[in-house]
Chimera marker file (.cmm) of the C-alpha trace (Angstrom):
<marker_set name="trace">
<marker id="1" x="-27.461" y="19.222" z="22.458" r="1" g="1" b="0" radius="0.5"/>
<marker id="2" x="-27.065" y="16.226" z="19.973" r="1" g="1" b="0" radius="0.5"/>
<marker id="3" x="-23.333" y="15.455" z="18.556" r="1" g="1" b="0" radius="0.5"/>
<marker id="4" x="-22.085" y="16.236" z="14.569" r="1" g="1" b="0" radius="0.5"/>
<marker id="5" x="-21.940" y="12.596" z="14.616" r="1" g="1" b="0" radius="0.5"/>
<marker id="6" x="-25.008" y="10.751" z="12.928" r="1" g="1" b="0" radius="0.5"/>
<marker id="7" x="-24.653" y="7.596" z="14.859" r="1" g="1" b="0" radius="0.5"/>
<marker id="8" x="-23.244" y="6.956" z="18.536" r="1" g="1" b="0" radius="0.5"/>
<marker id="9" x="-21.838" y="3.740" z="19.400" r="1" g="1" b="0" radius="0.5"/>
<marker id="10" x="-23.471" y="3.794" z="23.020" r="1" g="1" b="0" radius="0.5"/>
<marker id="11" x="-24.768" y="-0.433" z="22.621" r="1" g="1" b="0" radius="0.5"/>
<marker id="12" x="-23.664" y="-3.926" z="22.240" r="1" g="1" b="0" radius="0.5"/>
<marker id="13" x="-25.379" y="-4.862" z="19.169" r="1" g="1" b="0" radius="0.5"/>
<marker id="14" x="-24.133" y="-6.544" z="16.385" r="1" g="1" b="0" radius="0.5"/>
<marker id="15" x="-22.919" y="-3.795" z="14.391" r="1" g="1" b="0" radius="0.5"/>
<marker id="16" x="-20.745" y="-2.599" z="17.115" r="1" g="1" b="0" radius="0.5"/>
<marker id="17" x="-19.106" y="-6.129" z="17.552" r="1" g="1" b="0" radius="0.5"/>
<marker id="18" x="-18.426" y="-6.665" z="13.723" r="1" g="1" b="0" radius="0.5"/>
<marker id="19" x="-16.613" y="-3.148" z="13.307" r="1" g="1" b="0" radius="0.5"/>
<marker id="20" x="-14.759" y="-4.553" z="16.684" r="1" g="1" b="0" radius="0.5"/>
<marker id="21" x="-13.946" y="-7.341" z="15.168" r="1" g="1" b="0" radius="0.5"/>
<marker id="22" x="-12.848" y="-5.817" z="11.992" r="1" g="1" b="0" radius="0.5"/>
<marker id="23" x="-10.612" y="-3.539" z="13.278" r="1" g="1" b="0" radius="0.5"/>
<marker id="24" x="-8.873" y="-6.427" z="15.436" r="1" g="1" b="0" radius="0.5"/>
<marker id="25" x="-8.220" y="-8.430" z="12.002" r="1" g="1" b="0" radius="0.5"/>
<marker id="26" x="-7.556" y="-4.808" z="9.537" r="1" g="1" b="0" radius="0.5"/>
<marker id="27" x="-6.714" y="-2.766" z="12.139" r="1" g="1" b="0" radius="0.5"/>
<marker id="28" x="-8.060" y="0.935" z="12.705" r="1" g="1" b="0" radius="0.5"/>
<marker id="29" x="-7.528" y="2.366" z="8.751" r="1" g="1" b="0" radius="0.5"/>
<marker id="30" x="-9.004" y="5.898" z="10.653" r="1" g="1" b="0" radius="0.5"/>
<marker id="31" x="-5.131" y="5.919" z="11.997" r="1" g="1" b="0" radius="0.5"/>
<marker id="32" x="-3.222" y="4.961" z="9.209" r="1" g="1" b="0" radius="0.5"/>
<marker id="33" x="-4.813" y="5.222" z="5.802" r="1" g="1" b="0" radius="0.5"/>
<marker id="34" x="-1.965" y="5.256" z="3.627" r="1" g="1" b="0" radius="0.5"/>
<marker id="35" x="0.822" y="2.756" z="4.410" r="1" g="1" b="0" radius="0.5"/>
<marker id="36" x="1.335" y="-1.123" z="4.445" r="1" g="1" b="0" radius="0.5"/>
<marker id="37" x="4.045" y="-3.451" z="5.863" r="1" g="1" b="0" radius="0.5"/>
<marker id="38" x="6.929" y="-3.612" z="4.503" r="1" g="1" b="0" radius="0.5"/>
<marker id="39" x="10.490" y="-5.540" z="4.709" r="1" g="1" b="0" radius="0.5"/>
<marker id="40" x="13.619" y="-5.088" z="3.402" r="1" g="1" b="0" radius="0.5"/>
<marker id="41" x="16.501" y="-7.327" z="3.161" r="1" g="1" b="0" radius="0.5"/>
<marker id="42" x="20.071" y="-7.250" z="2.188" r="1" g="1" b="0" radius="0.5"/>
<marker id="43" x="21.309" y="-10.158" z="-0.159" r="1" g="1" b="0" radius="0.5"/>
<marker id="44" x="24.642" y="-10.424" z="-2.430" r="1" g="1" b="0" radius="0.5"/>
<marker id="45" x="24.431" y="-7.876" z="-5.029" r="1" g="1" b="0" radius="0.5"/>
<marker id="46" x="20.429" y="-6.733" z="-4.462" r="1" g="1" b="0" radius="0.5"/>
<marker id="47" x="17.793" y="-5.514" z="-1.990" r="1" g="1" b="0" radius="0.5"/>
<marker id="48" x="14.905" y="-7.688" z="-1.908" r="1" g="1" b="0" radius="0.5"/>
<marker id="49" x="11.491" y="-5.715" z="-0.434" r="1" g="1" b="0" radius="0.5"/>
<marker id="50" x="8.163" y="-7.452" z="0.090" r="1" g="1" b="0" radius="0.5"/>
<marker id="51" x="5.315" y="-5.459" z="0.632" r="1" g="1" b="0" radius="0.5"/>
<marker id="52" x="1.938" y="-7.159" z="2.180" r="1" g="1" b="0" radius="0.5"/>
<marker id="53" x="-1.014" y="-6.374" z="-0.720" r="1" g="1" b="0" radius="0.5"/>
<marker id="54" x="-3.655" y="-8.890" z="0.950" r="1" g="1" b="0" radius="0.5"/>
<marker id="55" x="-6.511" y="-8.823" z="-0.789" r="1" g="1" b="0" radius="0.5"/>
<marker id="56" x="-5.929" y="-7.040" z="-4.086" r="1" g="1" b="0" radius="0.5"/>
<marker id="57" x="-5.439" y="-8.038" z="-7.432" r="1" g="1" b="0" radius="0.5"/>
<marker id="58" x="-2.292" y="-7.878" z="-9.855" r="1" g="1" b="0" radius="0.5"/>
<marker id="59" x="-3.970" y="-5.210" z="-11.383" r="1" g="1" b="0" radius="0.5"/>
<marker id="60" x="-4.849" y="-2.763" z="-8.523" r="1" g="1" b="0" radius="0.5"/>
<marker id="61" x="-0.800" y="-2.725" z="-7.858" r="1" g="1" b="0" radius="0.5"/>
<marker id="62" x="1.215" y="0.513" z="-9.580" r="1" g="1" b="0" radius="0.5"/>
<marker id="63" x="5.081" y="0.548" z="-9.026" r="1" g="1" b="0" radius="0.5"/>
<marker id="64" x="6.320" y="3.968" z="-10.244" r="1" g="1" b="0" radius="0.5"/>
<marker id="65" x="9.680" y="5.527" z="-10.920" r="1" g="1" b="0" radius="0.5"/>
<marker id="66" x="10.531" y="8.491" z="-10.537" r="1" g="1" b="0" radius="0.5"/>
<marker id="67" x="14.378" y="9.818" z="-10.489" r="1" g="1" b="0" radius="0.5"/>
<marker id="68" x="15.430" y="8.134" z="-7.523" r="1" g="1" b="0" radius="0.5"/>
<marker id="69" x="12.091" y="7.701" z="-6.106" r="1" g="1" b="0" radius="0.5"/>
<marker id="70" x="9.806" y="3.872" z="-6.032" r="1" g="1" b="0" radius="0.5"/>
<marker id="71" x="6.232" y="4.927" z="-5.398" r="1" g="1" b="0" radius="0.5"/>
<marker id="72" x="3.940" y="1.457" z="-4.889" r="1" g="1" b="0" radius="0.5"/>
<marker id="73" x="0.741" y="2.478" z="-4.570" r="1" g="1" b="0" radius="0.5"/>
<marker id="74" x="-2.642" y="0.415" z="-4.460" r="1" g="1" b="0" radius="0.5"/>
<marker id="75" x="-6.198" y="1.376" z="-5.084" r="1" g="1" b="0" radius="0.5"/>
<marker id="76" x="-9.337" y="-1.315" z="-4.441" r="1" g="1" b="0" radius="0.5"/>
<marker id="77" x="-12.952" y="-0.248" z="-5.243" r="1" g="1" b="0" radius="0.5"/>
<marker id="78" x="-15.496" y="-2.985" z="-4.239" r="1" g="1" b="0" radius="0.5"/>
<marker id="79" x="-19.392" y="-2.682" z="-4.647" r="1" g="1" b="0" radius="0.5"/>
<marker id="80" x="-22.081" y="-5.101" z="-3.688" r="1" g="1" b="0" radius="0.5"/>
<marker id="81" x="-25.726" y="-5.040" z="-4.158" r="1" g="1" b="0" radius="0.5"/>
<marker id="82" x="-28.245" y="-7.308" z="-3.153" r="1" g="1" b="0" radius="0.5"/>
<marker id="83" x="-32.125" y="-6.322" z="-3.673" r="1" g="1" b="0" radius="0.5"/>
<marker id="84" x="-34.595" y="-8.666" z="-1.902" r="1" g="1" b="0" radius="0.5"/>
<marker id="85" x="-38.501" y="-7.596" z="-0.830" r="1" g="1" b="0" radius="0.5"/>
<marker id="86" x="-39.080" y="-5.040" z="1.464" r="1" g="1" b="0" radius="0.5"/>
<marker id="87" x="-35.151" y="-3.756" z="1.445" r="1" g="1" b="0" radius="0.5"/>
<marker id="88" x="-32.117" y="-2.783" z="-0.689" r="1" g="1" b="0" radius="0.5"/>
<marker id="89" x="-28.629" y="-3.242" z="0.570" r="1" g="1" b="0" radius="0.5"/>
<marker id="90" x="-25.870" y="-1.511" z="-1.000" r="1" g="1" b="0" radius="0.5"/>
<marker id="91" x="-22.123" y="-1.611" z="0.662" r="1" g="1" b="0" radius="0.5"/>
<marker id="92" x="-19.231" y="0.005" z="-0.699" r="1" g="1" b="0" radius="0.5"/>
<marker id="93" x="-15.257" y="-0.586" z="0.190" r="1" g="1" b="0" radius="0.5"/>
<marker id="94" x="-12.957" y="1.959" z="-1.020" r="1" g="1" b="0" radius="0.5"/>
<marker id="95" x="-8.931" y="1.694" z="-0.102" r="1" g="1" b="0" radius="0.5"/>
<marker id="96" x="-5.906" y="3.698" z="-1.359" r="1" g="1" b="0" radius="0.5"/>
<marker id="97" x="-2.361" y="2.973" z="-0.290" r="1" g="1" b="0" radius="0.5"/>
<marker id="98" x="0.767" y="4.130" z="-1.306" r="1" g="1" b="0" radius="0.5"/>
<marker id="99" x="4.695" y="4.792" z="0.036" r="1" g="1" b="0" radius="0.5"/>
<marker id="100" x="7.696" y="5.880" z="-1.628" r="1" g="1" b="0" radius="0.5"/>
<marker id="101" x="11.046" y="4.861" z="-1.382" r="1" g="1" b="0" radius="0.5"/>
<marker id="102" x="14.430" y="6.240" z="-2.168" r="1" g="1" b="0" radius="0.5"/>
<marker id="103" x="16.554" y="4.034" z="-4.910" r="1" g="1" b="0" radius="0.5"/>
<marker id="104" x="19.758" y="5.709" z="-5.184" r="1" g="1" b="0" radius="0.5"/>
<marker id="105" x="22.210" y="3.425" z="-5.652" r="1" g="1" b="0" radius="0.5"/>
<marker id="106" x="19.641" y="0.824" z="-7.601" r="1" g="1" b="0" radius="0.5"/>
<marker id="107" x="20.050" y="-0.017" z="-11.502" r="1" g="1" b="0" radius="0.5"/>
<marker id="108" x="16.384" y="1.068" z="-12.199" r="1" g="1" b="0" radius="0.5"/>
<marker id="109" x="16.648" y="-0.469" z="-15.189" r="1" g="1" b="0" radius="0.5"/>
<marker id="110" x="16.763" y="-4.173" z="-14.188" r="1" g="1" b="0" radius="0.5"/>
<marker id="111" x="14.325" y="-3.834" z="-11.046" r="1" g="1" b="0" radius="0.5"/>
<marker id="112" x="12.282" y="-6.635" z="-11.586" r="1" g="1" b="0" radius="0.5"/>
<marker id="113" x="8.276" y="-7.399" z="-9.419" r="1" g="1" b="0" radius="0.5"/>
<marker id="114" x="6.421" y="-10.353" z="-8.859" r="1" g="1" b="0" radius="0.5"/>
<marker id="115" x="3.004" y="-10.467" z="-7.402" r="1" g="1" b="0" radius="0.5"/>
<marker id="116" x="1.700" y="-13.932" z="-5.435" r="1" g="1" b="0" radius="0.5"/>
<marker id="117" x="-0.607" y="-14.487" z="-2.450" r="1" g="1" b="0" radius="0.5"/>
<marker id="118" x="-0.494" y="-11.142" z="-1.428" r="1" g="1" b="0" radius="0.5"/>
<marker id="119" x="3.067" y="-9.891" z="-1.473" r="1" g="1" b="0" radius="0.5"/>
<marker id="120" x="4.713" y="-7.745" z="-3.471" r="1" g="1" b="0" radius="0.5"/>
<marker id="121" x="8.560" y="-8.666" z="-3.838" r="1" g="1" b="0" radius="0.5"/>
<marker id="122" x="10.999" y="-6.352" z="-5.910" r="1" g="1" b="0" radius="0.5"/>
<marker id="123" x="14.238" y="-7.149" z="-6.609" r="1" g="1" b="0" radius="0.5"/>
<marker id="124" x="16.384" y="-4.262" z="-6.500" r="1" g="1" b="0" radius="0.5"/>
<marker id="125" x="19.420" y="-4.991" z="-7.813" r="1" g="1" b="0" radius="0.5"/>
<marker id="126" x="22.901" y="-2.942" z="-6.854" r="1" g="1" b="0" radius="0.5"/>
<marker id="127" x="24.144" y="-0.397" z="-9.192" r="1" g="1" b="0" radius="0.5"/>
<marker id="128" x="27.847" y="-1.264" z="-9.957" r="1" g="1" b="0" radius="0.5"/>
<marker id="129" x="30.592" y="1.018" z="-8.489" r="1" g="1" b="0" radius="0.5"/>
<marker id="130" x="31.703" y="2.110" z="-11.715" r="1" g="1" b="0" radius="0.5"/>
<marker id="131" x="27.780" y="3.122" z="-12.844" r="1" g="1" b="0" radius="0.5"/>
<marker id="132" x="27.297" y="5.163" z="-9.755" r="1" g="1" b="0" radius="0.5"/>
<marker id="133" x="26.594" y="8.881" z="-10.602" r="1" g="1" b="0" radius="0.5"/>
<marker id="134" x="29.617" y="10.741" z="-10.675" r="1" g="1" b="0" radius="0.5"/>
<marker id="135" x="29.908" y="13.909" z="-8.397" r="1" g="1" b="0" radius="0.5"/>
<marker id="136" x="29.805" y="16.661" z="-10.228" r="1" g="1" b="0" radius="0.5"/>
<marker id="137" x="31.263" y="20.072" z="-9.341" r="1" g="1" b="0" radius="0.5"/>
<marker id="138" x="29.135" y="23.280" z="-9.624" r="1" g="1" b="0" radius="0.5"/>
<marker id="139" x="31.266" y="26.540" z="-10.768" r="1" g="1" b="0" radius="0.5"/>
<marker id="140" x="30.169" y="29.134" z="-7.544" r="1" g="1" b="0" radius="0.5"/>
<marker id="141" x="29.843" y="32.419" z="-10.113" r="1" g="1" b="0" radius="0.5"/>
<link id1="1" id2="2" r="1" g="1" b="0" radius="0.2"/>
<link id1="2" id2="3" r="1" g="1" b="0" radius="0.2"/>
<link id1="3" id2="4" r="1" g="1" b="0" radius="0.2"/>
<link id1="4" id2="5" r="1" g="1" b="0" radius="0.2"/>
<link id1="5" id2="6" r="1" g="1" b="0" radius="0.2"/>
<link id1="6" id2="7" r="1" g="1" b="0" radius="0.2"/>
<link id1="7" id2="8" r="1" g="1" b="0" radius="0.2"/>
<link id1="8" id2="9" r="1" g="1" b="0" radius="0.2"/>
<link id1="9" id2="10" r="1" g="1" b="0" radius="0.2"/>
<link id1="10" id2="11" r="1" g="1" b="0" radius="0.2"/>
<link id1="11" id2="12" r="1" g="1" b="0" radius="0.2"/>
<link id1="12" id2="13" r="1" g="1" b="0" radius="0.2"/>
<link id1="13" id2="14" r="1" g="1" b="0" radius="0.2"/>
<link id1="14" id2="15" r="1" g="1" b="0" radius="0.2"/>
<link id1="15" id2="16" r="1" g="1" b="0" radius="0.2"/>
<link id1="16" id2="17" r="1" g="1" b="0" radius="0.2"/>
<link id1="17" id2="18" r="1" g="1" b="0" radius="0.2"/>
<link id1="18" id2="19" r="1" g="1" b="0" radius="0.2"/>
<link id1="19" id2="20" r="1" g="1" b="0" radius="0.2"/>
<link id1="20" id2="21" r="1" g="1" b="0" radius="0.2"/>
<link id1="21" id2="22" r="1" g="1" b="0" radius="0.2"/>
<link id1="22" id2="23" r="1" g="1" b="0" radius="0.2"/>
<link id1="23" id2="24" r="1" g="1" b="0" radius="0.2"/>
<link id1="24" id2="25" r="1" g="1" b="0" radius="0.2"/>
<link id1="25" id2="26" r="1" g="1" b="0" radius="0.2"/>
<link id1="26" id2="27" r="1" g="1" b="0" radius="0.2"/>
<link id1="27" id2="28" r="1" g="1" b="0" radius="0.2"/>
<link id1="28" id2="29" r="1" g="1" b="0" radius="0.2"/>
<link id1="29" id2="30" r="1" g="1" b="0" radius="0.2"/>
<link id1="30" id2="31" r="1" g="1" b="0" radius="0.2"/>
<link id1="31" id2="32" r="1" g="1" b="0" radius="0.2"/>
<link id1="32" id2="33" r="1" g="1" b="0" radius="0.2"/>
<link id1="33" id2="34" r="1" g="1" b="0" radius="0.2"/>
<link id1="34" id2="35" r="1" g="1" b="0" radius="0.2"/>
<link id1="35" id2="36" r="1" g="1" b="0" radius="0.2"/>
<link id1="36" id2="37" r="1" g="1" b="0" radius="0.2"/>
<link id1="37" id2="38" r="1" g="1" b="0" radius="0.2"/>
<link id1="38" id2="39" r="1" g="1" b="0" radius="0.2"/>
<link id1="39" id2="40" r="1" g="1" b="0" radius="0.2"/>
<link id1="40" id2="41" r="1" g="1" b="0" radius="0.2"/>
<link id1="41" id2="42" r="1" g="1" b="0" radius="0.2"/>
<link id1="42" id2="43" r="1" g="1" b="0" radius="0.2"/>
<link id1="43" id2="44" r="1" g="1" b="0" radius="0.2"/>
<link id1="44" id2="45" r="1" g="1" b="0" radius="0.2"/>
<link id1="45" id2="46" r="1" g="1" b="0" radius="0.2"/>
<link id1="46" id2="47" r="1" g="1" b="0" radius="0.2"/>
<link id1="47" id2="48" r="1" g="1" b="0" radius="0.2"/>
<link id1="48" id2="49" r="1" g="1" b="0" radius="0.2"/>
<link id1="49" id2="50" r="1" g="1" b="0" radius="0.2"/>
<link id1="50" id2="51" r="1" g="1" b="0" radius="0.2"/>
<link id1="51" id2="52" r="1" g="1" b="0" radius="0.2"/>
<link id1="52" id2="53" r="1" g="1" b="0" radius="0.2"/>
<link id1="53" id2="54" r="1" g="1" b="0" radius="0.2"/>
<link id1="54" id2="55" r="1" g="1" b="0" radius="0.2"/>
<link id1="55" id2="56" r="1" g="1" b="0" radius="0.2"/>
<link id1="56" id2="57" r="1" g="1" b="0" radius="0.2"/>
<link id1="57" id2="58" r="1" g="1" b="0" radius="0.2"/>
<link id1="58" id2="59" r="1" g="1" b="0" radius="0.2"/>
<link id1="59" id2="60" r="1" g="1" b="0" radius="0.2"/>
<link id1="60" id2="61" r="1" g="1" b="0" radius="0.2"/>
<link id1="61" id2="62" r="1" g="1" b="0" radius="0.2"/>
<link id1="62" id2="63" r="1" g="1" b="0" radius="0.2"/>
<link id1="63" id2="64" r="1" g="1" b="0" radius="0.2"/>
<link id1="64" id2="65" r="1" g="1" b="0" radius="0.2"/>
<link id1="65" id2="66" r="1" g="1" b="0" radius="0.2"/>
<link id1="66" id2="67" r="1" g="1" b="0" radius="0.2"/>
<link id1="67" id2="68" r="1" g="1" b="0" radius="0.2"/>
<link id1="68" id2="69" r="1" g="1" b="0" radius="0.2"/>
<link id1="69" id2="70" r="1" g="1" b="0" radius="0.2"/>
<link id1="70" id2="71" r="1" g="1" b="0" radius="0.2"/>
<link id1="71" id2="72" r="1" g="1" b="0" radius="0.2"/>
<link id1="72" id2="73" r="1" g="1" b="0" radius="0.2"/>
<link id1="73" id2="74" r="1" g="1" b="0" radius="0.2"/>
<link id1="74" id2="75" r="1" g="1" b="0" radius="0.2"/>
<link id1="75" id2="76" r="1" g="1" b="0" radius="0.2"/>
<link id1="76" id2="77" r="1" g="1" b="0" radius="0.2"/>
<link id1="77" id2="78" r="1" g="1" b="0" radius="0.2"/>
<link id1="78" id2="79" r="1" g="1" b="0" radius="0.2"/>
<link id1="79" id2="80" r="1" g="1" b="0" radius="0.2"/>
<link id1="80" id2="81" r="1" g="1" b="0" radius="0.2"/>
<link id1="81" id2="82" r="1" g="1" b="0" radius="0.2"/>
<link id1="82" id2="83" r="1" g="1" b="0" radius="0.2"/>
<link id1="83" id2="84" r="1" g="1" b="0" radius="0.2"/>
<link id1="84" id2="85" r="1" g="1" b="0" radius="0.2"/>
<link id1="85" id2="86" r="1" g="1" b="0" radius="0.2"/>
<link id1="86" id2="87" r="1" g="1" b="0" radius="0.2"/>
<link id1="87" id2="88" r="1" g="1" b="0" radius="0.2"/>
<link id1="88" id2="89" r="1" g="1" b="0" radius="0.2"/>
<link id1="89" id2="90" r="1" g="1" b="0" radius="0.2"/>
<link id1="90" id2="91" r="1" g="1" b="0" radius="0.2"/>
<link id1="91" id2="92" r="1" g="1" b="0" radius="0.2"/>
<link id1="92" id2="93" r="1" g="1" b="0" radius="0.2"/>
<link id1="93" id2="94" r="1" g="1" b="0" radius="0.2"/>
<link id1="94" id2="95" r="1" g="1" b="0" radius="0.2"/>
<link id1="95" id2="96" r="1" g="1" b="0" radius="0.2"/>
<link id1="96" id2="97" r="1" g="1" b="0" radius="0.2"/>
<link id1="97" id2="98" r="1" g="1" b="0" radius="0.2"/>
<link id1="98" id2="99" r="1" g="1" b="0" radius="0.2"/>
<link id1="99" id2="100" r="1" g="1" b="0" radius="0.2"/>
<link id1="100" id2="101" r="1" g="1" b="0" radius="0.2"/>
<link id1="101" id2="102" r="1" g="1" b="0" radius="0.2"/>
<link id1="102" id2="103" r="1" g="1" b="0" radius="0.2"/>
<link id1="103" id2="104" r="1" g="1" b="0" radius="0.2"/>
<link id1="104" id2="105" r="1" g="1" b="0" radius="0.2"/>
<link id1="105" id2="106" r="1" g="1" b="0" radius="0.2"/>
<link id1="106" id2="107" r="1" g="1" b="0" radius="0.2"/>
<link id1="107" id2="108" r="1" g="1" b="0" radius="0.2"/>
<link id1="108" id2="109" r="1" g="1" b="0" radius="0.2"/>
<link id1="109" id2="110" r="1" g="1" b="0" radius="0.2"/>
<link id1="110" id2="111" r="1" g="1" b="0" radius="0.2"/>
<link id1="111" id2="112" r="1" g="1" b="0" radius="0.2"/>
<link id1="112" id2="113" r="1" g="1" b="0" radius="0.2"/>
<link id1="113" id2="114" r="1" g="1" b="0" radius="0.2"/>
<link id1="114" id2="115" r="1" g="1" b="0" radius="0.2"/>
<link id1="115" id2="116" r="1" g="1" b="0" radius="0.2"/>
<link id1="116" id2="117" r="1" g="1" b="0" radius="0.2"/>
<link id1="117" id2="118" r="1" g="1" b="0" radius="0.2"/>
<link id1="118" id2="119" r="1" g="1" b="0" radius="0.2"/>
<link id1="119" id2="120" r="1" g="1" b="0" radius="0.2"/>
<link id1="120" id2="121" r="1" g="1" b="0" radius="0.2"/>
<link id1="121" id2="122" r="1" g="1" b="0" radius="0.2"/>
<link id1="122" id2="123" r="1" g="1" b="0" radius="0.2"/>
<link id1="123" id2="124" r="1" g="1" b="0" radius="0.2"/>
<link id1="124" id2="125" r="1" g="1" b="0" radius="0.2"/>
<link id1="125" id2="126" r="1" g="1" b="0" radius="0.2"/>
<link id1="126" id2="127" r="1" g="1" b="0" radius="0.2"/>
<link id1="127" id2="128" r="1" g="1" b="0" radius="0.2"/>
<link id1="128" id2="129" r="1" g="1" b="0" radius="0.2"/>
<link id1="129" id2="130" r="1" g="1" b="0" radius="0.2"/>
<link id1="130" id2="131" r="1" g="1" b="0" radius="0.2"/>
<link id1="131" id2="132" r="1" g="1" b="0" radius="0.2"/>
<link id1="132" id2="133" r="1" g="1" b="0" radius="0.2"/>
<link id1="133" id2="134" r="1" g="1" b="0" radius="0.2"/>
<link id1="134" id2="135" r="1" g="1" b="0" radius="0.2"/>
<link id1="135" id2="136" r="1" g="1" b="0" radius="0.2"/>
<link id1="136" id2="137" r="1" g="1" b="0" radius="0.2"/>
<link id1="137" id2="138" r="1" g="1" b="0" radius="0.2"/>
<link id1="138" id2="139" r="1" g="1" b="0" radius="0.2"/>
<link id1="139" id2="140" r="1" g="1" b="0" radius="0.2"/>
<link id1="140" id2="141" r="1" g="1" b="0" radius="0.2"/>
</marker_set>
């Protein structure tokens, strides 16, 4: 009986080794399609996070808000062609990431991004104890 699989890896050949060899630099995007590194430190007055982008551009890069939710999400389409006599190659490289992040407590309205070599940094600046929401009380009817 043959597998649902259209091609076993059950060789050495060169196509094996460069997927290998991909994954070691990329890692395995079958595991984890949808997030990216992330860090987040402390400083007076602001949260600073820096997300790792490699590889796309300025304009691939959405930062959404949302209530109290940051949504950074990333999308990269990349096509290549290259005709020559006897064979046509054709290779296409699709990635989507994207995570979300709770920003009570931020001023949304002076977050501020910057984009270079590959990280994303936002400064998210405190909200002021006197701007914090107040806490409202619900009648129970």
């Amino acid at each position: 009986m043959f597998g649902l699989l259209p091609f076993e890896k059950k060789d050495n050949s060169l196509f094996n080794y460069l997927d290998d060899l991909e994954k070691q630099f990329f890692g395995d995007m079958t595991t984890d399609v949808s997030h990216f590194r992330v860090d987040v430190k402390e400083e007076d007055g602001k949260y600073v996070l820096e997300a790792e982008l490699p590889g796309f551009s300025k304009e691939e890069i959405k930062v959404d808000l949302y209530d109290d939710t940051l949504t950074i999400s990333a999308e990269h389409k990349e096509e290549s062609e290259k005709k020559e006599k006897n064979y046509v190659r054709r290779e296409r490289k699709f990635g989507s990431f994207s995570r979300s992040f709770n920003v009570s407590g931020i001023a949304a309205d002076q977050i501020s991004a910057s984009y270079q070599d590959g990280i994303l940094t936002l400064d998210l600046p405190k909200m002021a104890v006197e701007e914090k929401k107040a806490v409202q009380q619900i009648e129970v009817k």
